[in-house]
C-alpha positions in Angstrom: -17.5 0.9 6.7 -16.1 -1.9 8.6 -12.3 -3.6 7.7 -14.4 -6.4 6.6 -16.0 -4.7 3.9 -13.2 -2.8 3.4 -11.2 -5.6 2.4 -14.4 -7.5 0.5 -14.1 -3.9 -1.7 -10.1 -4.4 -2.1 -10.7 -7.9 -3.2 -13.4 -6.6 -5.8 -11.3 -4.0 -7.0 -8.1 -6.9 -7.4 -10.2 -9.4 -9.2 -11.6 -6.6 -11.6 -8.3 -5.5 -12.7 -6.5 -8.8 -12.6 -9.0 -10.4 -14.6 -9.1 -13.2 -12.1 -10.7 -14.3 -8.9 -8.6 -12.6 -5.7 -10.3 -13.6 -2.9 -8.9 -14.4 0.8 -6.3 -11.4 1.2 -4.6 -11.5 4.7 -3.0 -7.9 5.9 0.7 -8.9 5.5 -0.2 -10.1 1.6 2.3 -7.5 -0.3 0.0 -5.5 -3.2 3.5 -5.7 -5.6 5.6 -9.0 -4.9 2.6 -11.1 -4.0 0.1 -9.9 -6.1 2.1 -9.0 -8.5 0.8 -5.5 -9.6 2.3 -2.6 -11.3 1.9 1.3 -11.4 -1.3 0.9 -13.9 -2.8 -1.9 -12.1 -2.5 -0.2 -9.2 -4.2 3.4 -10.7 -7.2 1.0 -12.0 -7.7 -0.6 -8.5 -7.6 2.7 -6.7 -10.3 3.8 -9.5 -12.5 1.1 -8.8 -12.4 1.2 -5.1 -13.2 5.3 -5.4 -16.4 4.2 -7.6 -17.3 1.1 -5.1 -16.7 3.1 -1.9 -17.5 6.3 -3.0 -14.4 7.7 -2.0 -12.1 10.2 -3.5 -8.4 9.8 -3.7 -6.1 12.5 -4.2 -2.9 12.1 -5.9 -1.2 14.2 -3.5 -1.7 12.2 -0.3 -0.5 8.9 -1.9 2.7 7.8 -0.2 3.8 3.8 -1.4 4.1 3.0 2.3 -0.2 2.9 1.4 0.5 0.5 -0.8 2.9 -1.9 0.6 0.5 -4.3 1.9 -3.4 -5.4 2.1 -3.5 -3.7 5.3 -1.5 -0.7 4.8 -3.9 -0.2 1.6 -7.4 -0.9 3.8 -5.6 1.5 6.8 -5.6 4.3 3.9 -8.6 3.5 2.5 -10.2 3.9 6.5 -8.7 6.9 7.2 -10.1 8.3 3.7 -13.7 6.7 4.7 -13.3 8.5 8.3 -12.5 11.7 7.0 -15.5 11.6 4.6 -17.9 11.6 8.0 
């Protein structure tokens, strides 16, 4: 899967739980002070994006820096899509 689509899936995901349209996400947007999410926003997203990229994240190899920024978050979310190959 390409960044692109990567990020068009992160964007999904954001407007799903935000209840409201999230749409041009650049890699330095910050997931917390910009976007202003929280620990359960953040488990719903990660829920959504397994069931829209069929991916499965594990608990134990979440680290916040993942979750710092949009591309911090679509950098994980590639290396989880690479090692599914």
């Amino acid at each position: 899967m390409e960044n692109t689509a990567v990020v068009e899936s992160v964007e999904t995901a954001l407007t799903e739980v935000l209840e409201r349209e999230v749409s041009g996400l650049t890699a330095d947007m910050r997931l917390f002070e910009d976007l202003h999410l929280d620990s359960t926003s953040v488990m719903e997203m990660l829920m959504s994006l397994e069931d829209s990229m069929n991916v499965a994240i594990d608990p134990e190899t979440l680290d916040m820096d993942d979750f710092m920024t949009v591309g911090t978050l679509t950098a994980y979310l590639q290396r989880l899509l690479g090692e599914g190959k």
